[in-house]
C-alpha positions as CSV (number, residue, x, y, z in Angstrom):
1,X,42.4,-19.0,42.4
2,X,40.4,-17.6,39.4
3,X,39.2,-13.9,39.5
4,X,34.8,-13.2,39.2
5,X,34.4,-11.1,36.4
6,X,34.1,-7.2,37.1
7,X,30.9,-6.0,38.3
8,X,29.1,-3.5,35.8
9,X,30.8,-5.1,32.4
10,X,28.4,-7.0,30.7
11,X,29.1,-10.7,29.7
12,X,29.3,-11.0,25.5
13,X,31.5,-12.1,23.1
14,X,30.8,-11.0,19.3
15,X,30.3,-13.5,16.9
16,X,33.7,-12.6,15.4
17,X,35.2,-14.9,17.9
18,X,36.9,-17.5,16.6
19,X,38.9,-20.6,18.2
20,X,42.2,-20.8,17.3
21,X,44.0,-24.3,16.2
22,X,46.6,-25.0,18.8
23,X,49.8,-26.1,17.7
24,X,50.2,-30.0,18.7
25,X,52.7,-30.7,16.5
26,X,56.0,-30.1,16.4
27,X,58.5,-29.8,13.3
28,X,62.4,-30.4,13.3
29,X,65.0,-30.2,10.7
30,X,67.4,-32.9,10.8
31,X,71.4,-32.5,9.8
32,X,70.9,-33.4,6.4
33,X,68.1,-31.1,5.7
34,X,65.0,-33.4,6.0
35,X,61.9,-32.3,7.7
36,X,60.7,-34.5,11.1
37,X,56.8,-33.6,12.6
38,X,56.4,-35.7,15.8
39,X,53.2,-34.6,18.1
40,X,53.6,-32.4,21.2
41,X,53.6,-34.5,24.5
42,X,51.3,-31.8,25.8
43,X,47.8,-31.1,25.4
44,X,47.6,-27.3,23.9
45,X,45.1,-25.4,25.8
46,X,41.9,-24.1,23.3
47,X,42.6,-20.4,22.5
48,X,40.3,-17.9,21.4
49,X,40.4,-14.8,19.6
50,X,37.5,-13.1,21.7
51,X,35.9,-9.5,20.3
52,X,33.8,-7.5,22.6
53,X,31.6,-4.0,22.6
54,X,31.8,-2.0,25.7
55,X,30.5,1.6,26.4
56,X,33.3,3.6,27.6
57,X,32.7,3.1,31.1
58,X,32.7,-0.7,30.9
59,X,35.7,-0.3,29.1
60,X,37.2,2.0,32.0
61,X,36.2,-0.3,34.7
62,X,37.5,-3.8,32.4
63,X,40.6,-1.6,32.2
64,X,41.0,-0.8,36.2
65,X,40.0,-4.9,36.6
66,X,42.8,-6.1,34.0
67,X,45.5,-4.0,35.4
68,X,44.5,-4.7,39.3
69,X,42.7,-7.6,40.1
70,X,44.3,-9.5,36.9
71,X,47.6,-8.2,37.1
72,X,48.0,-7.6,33.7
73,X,46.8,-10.9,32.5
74,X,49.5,-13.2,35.6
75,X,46.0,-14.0,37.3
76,X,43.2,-16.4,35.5
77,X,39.5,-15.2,35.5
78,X,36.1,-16.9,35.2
79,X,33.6,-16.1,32.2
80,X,30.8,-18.7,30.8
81,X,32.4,-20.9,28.6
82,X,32.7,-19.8,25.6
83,X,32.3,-22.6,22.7
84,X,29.3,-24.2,24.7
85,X,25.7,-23.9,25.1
86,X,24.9,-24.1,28.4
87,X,27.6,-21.5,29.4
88,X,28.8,-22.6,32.7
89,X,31.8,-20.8,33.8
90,X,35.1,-22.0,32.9
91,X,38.7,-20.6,33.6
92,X,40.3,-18.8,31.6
93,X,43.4,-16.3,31.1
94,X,45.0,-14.1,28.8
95,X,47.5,-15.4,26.6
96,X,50.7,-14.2,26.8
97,X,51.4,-10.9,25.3
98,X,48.2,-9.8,24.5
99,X,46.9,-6.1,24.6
100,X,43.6,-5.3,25.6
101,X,43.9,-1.9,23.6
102,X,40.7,-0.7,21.6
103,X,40.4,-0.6,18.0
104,X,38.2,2.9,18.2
105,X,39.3,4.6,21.5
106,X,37.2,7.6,20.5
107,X,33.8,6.0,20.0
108,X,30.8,5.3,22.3
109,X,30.9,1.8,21.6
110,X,34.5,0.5,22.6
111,X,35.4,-2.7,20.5
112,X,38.2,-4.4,22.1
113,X,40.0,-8.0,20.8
114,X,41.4,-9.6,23.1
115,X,43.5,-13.1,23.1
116,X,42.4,-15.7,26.1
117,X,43.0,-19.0,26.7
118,X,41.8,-22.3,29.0
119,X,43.1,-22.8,31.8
């Protein structure tokens, strides 16, 4: 089951965030050296690079939720979808791999990119 979203962090993405084209292809190299694309027999998921602004204590308490409640990114979470209108909540998770360091740890606004994914 999908995690709520921490109380106290406010709910924004920047408008730096961008959807990023999933891979539905797939290329292979034959034995004599020509090129083969043939489409993925799975759907890719829609990723997103997402950008947020937190204050230092949002960041602190997103922190404490990503590394508890999240596990590090094993557990999906619910946020209002992000490439719609009405924003109803959709599932989402981090993609693999991805940090959720900030790219000005010193300042009073925290910017933070992330990588998520649907679920």
């Amino acid at each position: 089951m999908a995690a709520a979203w921490p109380e106290g962090v406010r709910k924004r993405v920047l408008r730096e965030t961008t959807w990023v084209m999933p891979i539905c292809v797939i290329a292979d190299e034959t034995r004599c050296g020509k090129k083969k694309v043939r489409p993925s027999t799975q759907l890719a998921p829609d990723s997103f690079n997402v950008s947020m602004n937190f204050t230092y204590e949002e960041y602190v308490l997103f922190k404490s939720w990503f590394k508890t409640t999240l596990r590090k990114g094993a557990v999906s979470f619910m946020y209002p979808e992000i490439d719609a209108i009405n924003g109803q909540d959709k599932e989402y998770r981090f993609v693999p791999g991805s940090t959720i360091e900030p790219d000005n740890p010193g300042g009073k606004i925290v910017h933070v990119p992330m990588q998520w994914e649907e679920v």
